[in-house]
C-alpha positions as CSV (number, residue, x, y, z in Angstrom):
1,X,42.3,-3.3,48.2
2,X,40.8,-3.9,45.2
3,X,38.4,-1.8,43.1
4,X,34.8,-1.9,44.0
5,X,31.6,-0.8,42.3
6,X,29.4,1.6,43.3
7,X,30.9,5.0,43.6
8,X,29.4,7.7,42.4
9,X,31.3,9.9,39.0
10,X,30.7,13.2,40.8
11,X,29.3,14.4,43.9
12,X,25.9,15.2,44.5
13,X,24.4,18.4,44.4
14,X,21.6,19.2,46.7
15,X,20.2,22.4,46.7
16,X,17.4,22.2,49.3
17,X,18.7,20.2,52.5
18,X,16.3,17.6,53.9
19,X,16.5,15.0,56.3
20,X,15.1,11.8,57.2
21,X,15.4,11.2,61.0
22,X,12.0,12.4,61.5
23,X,9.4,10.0,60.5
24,X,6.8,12.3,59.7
25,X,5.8,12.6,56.2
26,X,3.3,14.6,53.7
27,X,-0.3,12.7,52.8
28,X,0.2,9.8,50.5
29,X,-1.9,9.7,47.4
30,X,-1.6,5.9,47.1
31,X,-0.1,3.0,49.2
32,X,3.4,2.6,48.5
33,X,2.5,-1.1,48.7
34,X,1.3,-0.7,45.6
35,X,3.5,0.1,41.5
36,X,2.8,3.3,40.3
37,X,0.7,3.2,37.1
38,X,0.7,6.2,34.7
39,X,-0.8,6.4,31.2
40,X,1.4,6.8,28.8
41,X,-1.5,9.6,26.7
42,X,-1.2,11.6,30.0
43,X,2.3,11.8,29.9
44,X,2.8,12.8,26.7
45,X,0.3,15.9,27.5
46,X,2.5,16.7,30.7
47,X,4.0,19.8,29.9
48,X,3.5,19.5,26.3
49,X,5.4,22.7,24.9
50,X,8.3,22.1,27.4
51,X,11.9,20.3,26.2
52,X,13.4,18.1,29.0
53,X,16.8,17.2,28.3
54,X,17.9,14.0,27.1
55,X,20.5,11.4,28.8
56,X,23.2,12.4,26.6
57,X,22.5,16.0,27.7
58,X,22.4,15.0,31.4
59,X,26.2,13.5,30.6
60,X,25.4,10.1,31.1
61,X,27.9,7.7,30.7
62,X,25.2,4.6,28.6
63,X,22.1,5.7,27.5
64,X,19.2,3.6,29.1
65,X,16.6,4.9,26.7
66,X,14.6,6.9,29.7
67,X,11.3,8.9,28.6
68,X,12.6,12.0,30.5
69,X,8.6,13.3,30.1
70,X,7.0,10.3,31.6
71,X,9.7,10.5,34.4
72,X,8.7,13.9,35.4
73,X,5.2,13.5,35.4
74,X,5.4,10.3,37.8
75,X,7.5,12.5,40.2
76,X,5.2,15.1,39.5
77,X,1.8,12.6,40.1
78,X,3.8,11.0,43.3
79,X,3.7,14.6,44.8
80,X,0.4,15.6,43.6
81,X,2.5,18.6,41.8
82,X,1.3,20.5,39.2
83,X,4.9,22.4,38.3
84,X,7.7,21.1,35.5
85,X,10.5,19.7,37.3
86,X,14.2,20.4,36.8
87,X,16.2,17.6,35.9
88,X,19.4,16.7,37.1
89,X,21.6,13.9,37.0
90,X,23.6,13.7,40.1
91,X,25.5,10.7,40.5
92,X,25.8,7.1,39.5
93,X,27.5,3.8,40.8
94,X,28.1,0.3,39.9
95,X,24.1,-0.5,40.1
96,X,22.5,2.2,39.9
97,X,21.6,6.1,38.4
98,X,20.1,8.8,40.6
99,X,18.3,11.9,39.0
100,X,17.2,14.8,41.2
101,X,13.7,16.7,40.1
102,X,13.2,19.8,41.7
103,X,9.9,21.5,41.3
104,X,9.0,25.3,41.2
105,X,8.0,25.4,45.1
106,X,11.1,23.4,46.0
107,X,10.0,20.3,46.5
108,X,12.5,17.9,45.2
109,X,12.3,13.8,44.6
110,X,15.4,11.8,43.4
111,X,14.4,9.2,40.9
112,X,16.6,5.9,41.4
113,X,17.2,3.7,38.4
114,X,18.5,0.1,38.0
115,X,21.4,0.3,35.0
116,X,22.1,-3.5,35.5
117,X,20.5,-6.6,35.0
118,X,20.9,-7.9,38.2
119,X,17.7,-6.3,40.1
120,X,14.6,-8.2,38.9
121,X,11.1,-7.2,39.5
122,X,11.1,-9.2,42.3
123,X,13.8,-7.3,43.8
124,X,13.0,-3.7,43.2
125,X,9.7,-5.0,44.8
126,X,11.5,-6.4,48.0
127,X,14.2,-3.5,48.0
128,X,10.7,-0.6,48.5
129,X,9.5,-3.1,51.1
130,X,12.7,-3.2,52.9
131,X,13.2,0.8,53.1
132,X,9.6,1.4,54.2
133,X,10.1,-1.3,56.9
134,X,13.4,-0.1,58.3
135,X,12.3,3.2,57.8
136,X,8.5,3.1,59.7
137,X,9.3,0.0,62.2
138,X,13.0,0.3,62.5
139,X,13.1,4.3,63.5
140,X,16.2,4.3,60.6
141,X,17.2,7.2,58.8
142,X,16.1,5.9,56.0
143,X,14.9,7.9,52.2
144,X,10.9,7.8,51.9
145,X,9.6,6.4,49.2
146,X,6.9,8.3,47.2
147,X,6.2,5.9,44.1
148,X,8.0,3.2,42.3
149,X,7.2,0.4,39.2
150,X,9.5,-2.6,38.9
151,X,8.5,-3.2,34.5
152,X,10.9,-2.4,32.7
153,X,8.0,-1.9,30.0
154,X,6.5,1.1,31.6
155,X,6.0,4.5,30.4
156,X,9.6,5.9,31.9
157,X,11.0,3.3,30.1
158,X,12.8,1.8,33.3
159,X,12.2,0.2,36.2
160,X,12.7,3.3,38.8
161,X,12.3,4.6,43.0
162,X,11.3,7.7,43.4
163,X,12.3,8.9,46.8
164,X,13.2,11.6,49.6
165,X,16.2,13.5,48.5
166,X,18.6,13.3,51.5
167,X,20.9,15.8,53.4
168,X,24.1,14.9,54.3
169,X,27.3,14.5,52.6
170,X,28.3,10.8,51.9
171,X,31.3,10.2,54.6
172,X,33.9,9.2,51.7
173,X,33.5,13.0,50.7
174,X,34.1,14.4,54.2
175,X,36.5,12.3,55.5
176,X,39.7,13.9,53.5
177,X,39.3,16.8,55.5
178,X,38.4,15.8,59.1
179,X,41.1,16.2,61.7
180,X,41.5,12.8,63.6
181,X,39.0,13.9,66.9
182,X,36.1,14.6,64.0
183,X,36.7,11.0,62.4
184,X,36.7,9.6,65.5
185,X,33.5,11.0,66.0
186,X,32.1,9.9,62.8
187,X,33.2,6.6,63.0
188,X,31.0,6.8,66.7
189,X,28.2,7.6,64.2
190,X,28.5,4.4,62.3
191,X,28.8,2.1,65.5
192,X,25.7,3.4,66.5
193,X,24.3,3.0,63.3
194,X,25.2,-0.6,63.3
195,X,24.1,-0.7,66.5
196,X,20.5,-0.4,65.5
197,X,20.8,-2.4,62.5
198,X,21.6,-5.1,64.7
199,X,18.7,-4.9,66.9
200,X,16.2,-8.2,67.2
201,X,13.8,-8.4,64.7
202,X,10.3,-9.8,64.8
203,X,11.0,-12.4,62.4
204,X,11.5,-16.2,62.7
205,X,13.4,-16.9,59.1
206,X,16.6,-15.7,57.5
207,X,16.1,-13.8,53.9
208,X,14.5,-10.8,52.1
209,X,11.7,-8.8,53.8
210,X,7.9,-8.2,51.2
211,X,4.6,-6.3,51.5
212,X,2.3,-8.9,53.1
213,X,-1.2,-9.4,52.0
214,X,-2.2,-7.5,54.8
215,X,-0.3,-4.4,53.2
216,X,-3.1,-4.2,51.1
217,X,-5.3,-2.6,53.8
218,X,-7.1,0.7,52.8
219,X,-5.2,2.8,55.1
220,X,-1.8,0.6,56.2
221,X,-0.1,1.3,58.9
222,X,3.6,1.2,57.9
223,X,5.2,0.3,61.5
224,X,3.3,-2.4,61.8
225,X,5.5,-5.3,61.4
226,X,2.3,-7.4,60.1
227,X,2.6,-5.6,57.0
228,X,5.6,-7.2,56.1
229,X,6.8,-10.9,55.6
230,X,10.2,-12.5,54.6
231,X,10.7,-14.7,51.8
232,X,13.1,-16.6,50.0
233,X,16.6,-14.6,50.4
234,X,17.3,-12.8,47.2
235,X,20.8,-12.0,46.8
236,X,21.6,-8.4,45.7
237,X,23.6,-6.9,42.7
238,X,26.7,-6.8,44.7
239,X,27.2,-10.6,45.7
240,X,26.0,-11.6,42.1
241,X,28.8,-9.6,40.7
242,X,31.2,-10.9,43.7
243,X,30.7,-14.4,44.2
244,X,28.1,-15.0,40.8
245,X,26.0,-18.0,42.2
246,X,23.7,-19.7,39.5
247,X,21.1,-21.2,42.1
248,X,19.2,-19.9,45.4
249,X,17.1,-21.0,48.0
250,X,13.6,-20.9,47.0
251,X,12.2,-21.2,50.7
252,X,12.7,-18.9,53.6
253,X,14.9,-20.8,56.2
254,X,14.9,-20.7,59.9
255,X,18.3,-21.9,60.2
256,X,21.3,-20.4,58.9
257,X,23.6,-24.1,59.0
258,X,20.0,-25.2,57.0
259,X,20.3,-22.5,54.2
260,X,24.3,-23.4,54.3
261,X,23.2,-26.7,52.8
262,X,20.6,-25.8,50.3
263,X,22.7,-23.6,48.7
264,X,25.7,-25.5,49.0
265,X,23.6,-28.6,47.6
266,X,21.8,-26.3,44.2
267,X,25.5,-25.0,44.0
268,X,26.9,-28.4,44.2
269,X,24.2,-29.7,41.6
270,X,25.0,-26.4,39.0
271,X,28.7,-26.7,39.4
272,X,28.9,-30.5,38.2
273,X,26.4,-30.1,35.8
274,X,28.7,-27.9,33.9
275,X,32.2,-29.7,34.8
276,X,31.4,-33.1,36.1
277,X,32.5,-34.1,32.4
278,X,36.1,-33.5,32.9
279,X,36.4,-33.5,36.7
280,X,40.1,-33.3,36.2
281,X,40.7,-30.1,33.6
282,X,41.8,-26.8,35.9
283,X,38.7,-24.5,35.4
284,X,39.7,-21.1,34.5
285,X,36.7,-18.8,34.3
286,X,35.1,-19.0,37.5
287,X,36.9,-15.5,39.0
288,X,35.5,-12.1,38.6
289,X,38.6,-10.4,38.6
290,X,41.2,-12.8,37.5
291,X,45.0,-12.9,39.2
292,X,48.1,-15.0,38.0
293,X,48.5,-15.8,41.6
294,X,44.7,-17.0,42.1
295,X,44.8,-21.1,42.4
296,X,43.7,-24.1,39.7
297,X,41.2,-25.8,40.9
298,X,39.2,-28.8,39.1
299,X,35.7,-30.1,39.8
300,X,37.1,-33.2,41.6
301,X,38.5,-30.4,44.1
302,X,35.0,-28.6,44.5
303,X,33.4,-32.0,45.3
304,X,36.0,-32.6,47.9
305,X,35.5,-29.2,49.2
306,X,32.0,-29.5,49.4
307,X,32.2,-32.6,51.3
308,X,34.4,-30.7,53.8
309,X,32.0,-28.2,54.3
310,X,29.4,-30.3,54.7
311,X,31.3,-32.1,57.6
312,X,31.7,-28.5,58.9
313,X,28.0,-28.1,59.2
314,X,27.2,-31.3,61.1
315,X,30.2,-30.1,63.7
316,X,29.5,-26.5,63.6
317,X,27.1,-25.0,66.5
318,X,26.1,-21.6,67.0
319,X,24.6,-20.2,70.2
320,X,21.2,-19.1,70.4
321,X,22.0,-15.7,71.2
322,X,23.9,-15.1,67.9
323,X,20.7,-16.7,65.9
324,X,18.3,-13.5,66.4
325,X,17.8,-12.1,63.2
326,X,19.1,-8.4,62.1
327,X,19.4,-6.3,59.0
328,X,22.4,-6.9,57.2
329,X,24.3,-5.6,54.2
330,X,26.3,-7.3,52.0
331,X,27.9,-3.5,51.0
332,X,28.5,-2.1,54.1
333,X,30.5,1.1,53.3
334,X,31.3,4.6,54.5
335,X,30.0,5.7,50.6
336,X,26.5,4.5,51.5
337,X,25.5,6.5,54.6
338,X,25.3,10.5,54.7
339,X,26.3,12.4,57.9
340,X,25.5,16.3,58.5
341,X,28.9,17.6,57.8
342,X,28.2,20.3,61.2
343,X,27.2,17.3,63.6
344,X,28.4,14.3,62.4
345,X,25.5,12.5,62.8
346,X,24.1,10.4,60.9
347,X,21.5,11.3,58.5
348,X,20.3,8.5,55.9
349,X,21.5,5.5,54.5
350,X,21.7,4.3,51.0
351,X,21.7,1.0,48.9
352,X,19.5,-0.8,50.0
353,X,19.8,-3.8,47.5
354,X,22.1,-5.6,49.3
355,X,19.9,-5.4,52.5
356,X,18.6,-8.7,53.7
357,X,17.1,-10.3,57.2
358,X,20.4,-12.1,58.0
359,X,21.2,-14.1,61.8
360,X,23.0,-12.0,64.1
361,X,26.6,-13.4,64.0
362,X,26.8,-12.3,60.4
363,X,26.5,-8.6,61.5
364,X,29.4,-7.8,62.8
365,X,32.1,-5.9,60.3
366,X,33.7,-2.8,59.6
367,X,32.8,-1.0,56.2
368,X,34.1,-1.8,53.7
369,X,36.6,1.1,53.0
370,X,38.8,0.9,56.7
371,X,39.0,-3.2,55.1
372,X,42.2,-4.6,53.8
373,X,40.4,-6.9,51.5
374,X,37.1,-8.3,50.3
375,X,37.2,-10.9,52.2
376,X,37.9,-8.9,55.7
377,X,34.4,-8.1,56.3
378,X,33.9,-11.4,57.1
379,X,37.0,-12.2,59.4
């Protein structure tokens, strides 16, 4: 199997257990519709006299240029906490860094920060609605979110989440050293898990769930599904750096064989623009990771292809009851759900950037790690 992003360098360290399979949560200063805004005056008077340690001291592998200060404070204004925060790093992956702030009366948020490119405003945006949806509607174990801003021009200096920390171990930590009956029952976990992420949603159109303008209300109430709305489908760090793609749909679609064909037809239009000049020359820098054995194509072969799959979507025909649309993620892995290492059970579920509002006959995998390839999750 080949290597995959998105493990974290070292293993978490939570000191205060918490857990999200209760819904209930403490008073919200501000609708979580809504980006935190924080002055960057008051943030430099936030604990004025008091050194907060740098990225380099927090062992980071690439500095992001974070205002450590400003972070605190917006964890600090999120919980309407008056304490300095201990910082921690405590873990990053292929898209993402995760800090832990603990406060003096234990209260604890973990700030989650984009280190790619790949999730735009209009992502981050989409990824907060997603979580508050699954989490309020959906009855999913699922991190609250206190506060978040999507401008990478902002007085942190990233784009950031700040969120419930979780309890749980991640089940790639556990697993070593379960005897077969105990993965057996984690593995029980999971189904039911996917289970419920595969439950009927009350949407009508395939792509990625947003705050509606009713969100805006005064007091919202976050299970009701008329908060939310879905929109175009926007594809998350870990198909970009998979499959790349240069165009998307810019409509939701209420067909899956009808998004097929928009995509295949702005892919179609991208790919020749580049290498309709020479439709004969082998193109050579189209794979991420690049193997002698991987085959030579040309663009004459991707037209032909295309035409194929086209023919495919005319013939192809897919029951209504596999049409009802479910959450779905593109990386589905044992590394991205927690479990209580005593019970087994399931107790939240991470990365959510690669979440989206997908048809139901594209739920059905295995994560990613009991896969023999990337392309098994789709066999």
């Amino acid at each position: 199997m080949r290597n995959r992003p998105g493990f974290l360098l070292r293993k978490p360290n939570y000191s205060v257990p918490a857990t999200v399979c209760s819904i209930a949560h403490r008073p919200r200063l501000f609708h979580v519709v809504n980006e935190q805004m924080i002055k960057e005056d008051m943030c430099d008077r936030f604990a004025s006299g008091h050194e907060f340690p740098t990225e380099k001291e927090l062992r980071a592998p690439r500095v992001l240029g974070l205002n450590m200060r400003a972070l605190a404070y917006a964890a600090a204004s999120s919980l309407s906490n008056t304490s300095i925060p201990r910082v921690e790093a405590i873990g990053e992956g292929g898209w993402n860094r995760v800090y832990q702030l603990t406060f003096d009366d234990g209260a604890q948020v973990a700030a989650r920060i984009p280190i790619t490119q790949k999730t735009t405003a209009t992502k981050m945006s989409s990824v907060v609605a997603t979580m508050t949806f699954a989490r309020f509607y959906c009855g999913l174990p699922v991190p609250e979110i206190y506060a978040w801003n999507s401008s990478a021009s902002n007085s942190v200096g990233c784009p950031y989440i700040l969120m419930e920390v979780v309890g749980g171990e991640p089940i790639t930590y556990i697993w070593g050293r379960q005897s077969e009956d105990r993965r057996r029952t984690i593995l029980h976990s999971v189904a039911r898990l996917h289970s419920h992420l595969s439950r009927p949603l009350p949407f009508n159109c395939l792509g990625s769930i947003h705050f509606s303008k009713r969100s805006t209300l005064l007091s919202p109430n976050y299970a009701d599904p008329g908060l939310y709305t879905v929109g175009p489908y926007l594809p998350g760090p870990n198909e970009m750096e998979q499959c790349g793609g240069r165009t998307g749909a810019s409509v939701a679609h209420r067909d899956l064989r009808e998004y097929w064909s928009t995509v295949l037809a702005s892919e179609l239009d991208a790919a020749m623009g580049e290498w309709s000049s020479t439709p004969d020359v082998p193109i050579t820098d189209v794979y991420l990771f690049q193997e002698e054995d991987d085959p030579v194509f040309t663009a004459r072969d991707i037209t032909t292809a295309a035409d194929n799959f086209r023919i495919i979507l005319v013939q192809c025909s897919i029951p209504e009851h596999l049409q009802s649309f479910c959450l779905v993620s593109d990386d589905y892995a044992l590394r991205n759900i927690h479990v209580d290492p005593d019970t087994l059970e399931v107790t939240s579920i991470l990365d959510w950037d690669n979440m989206s509002v997908l048809p139901f006959i594209l739920s059905p995998r295995y994560p990613d790690e009991i896969c023999d390839s990337l392309a098994a999750p789709w066999d």
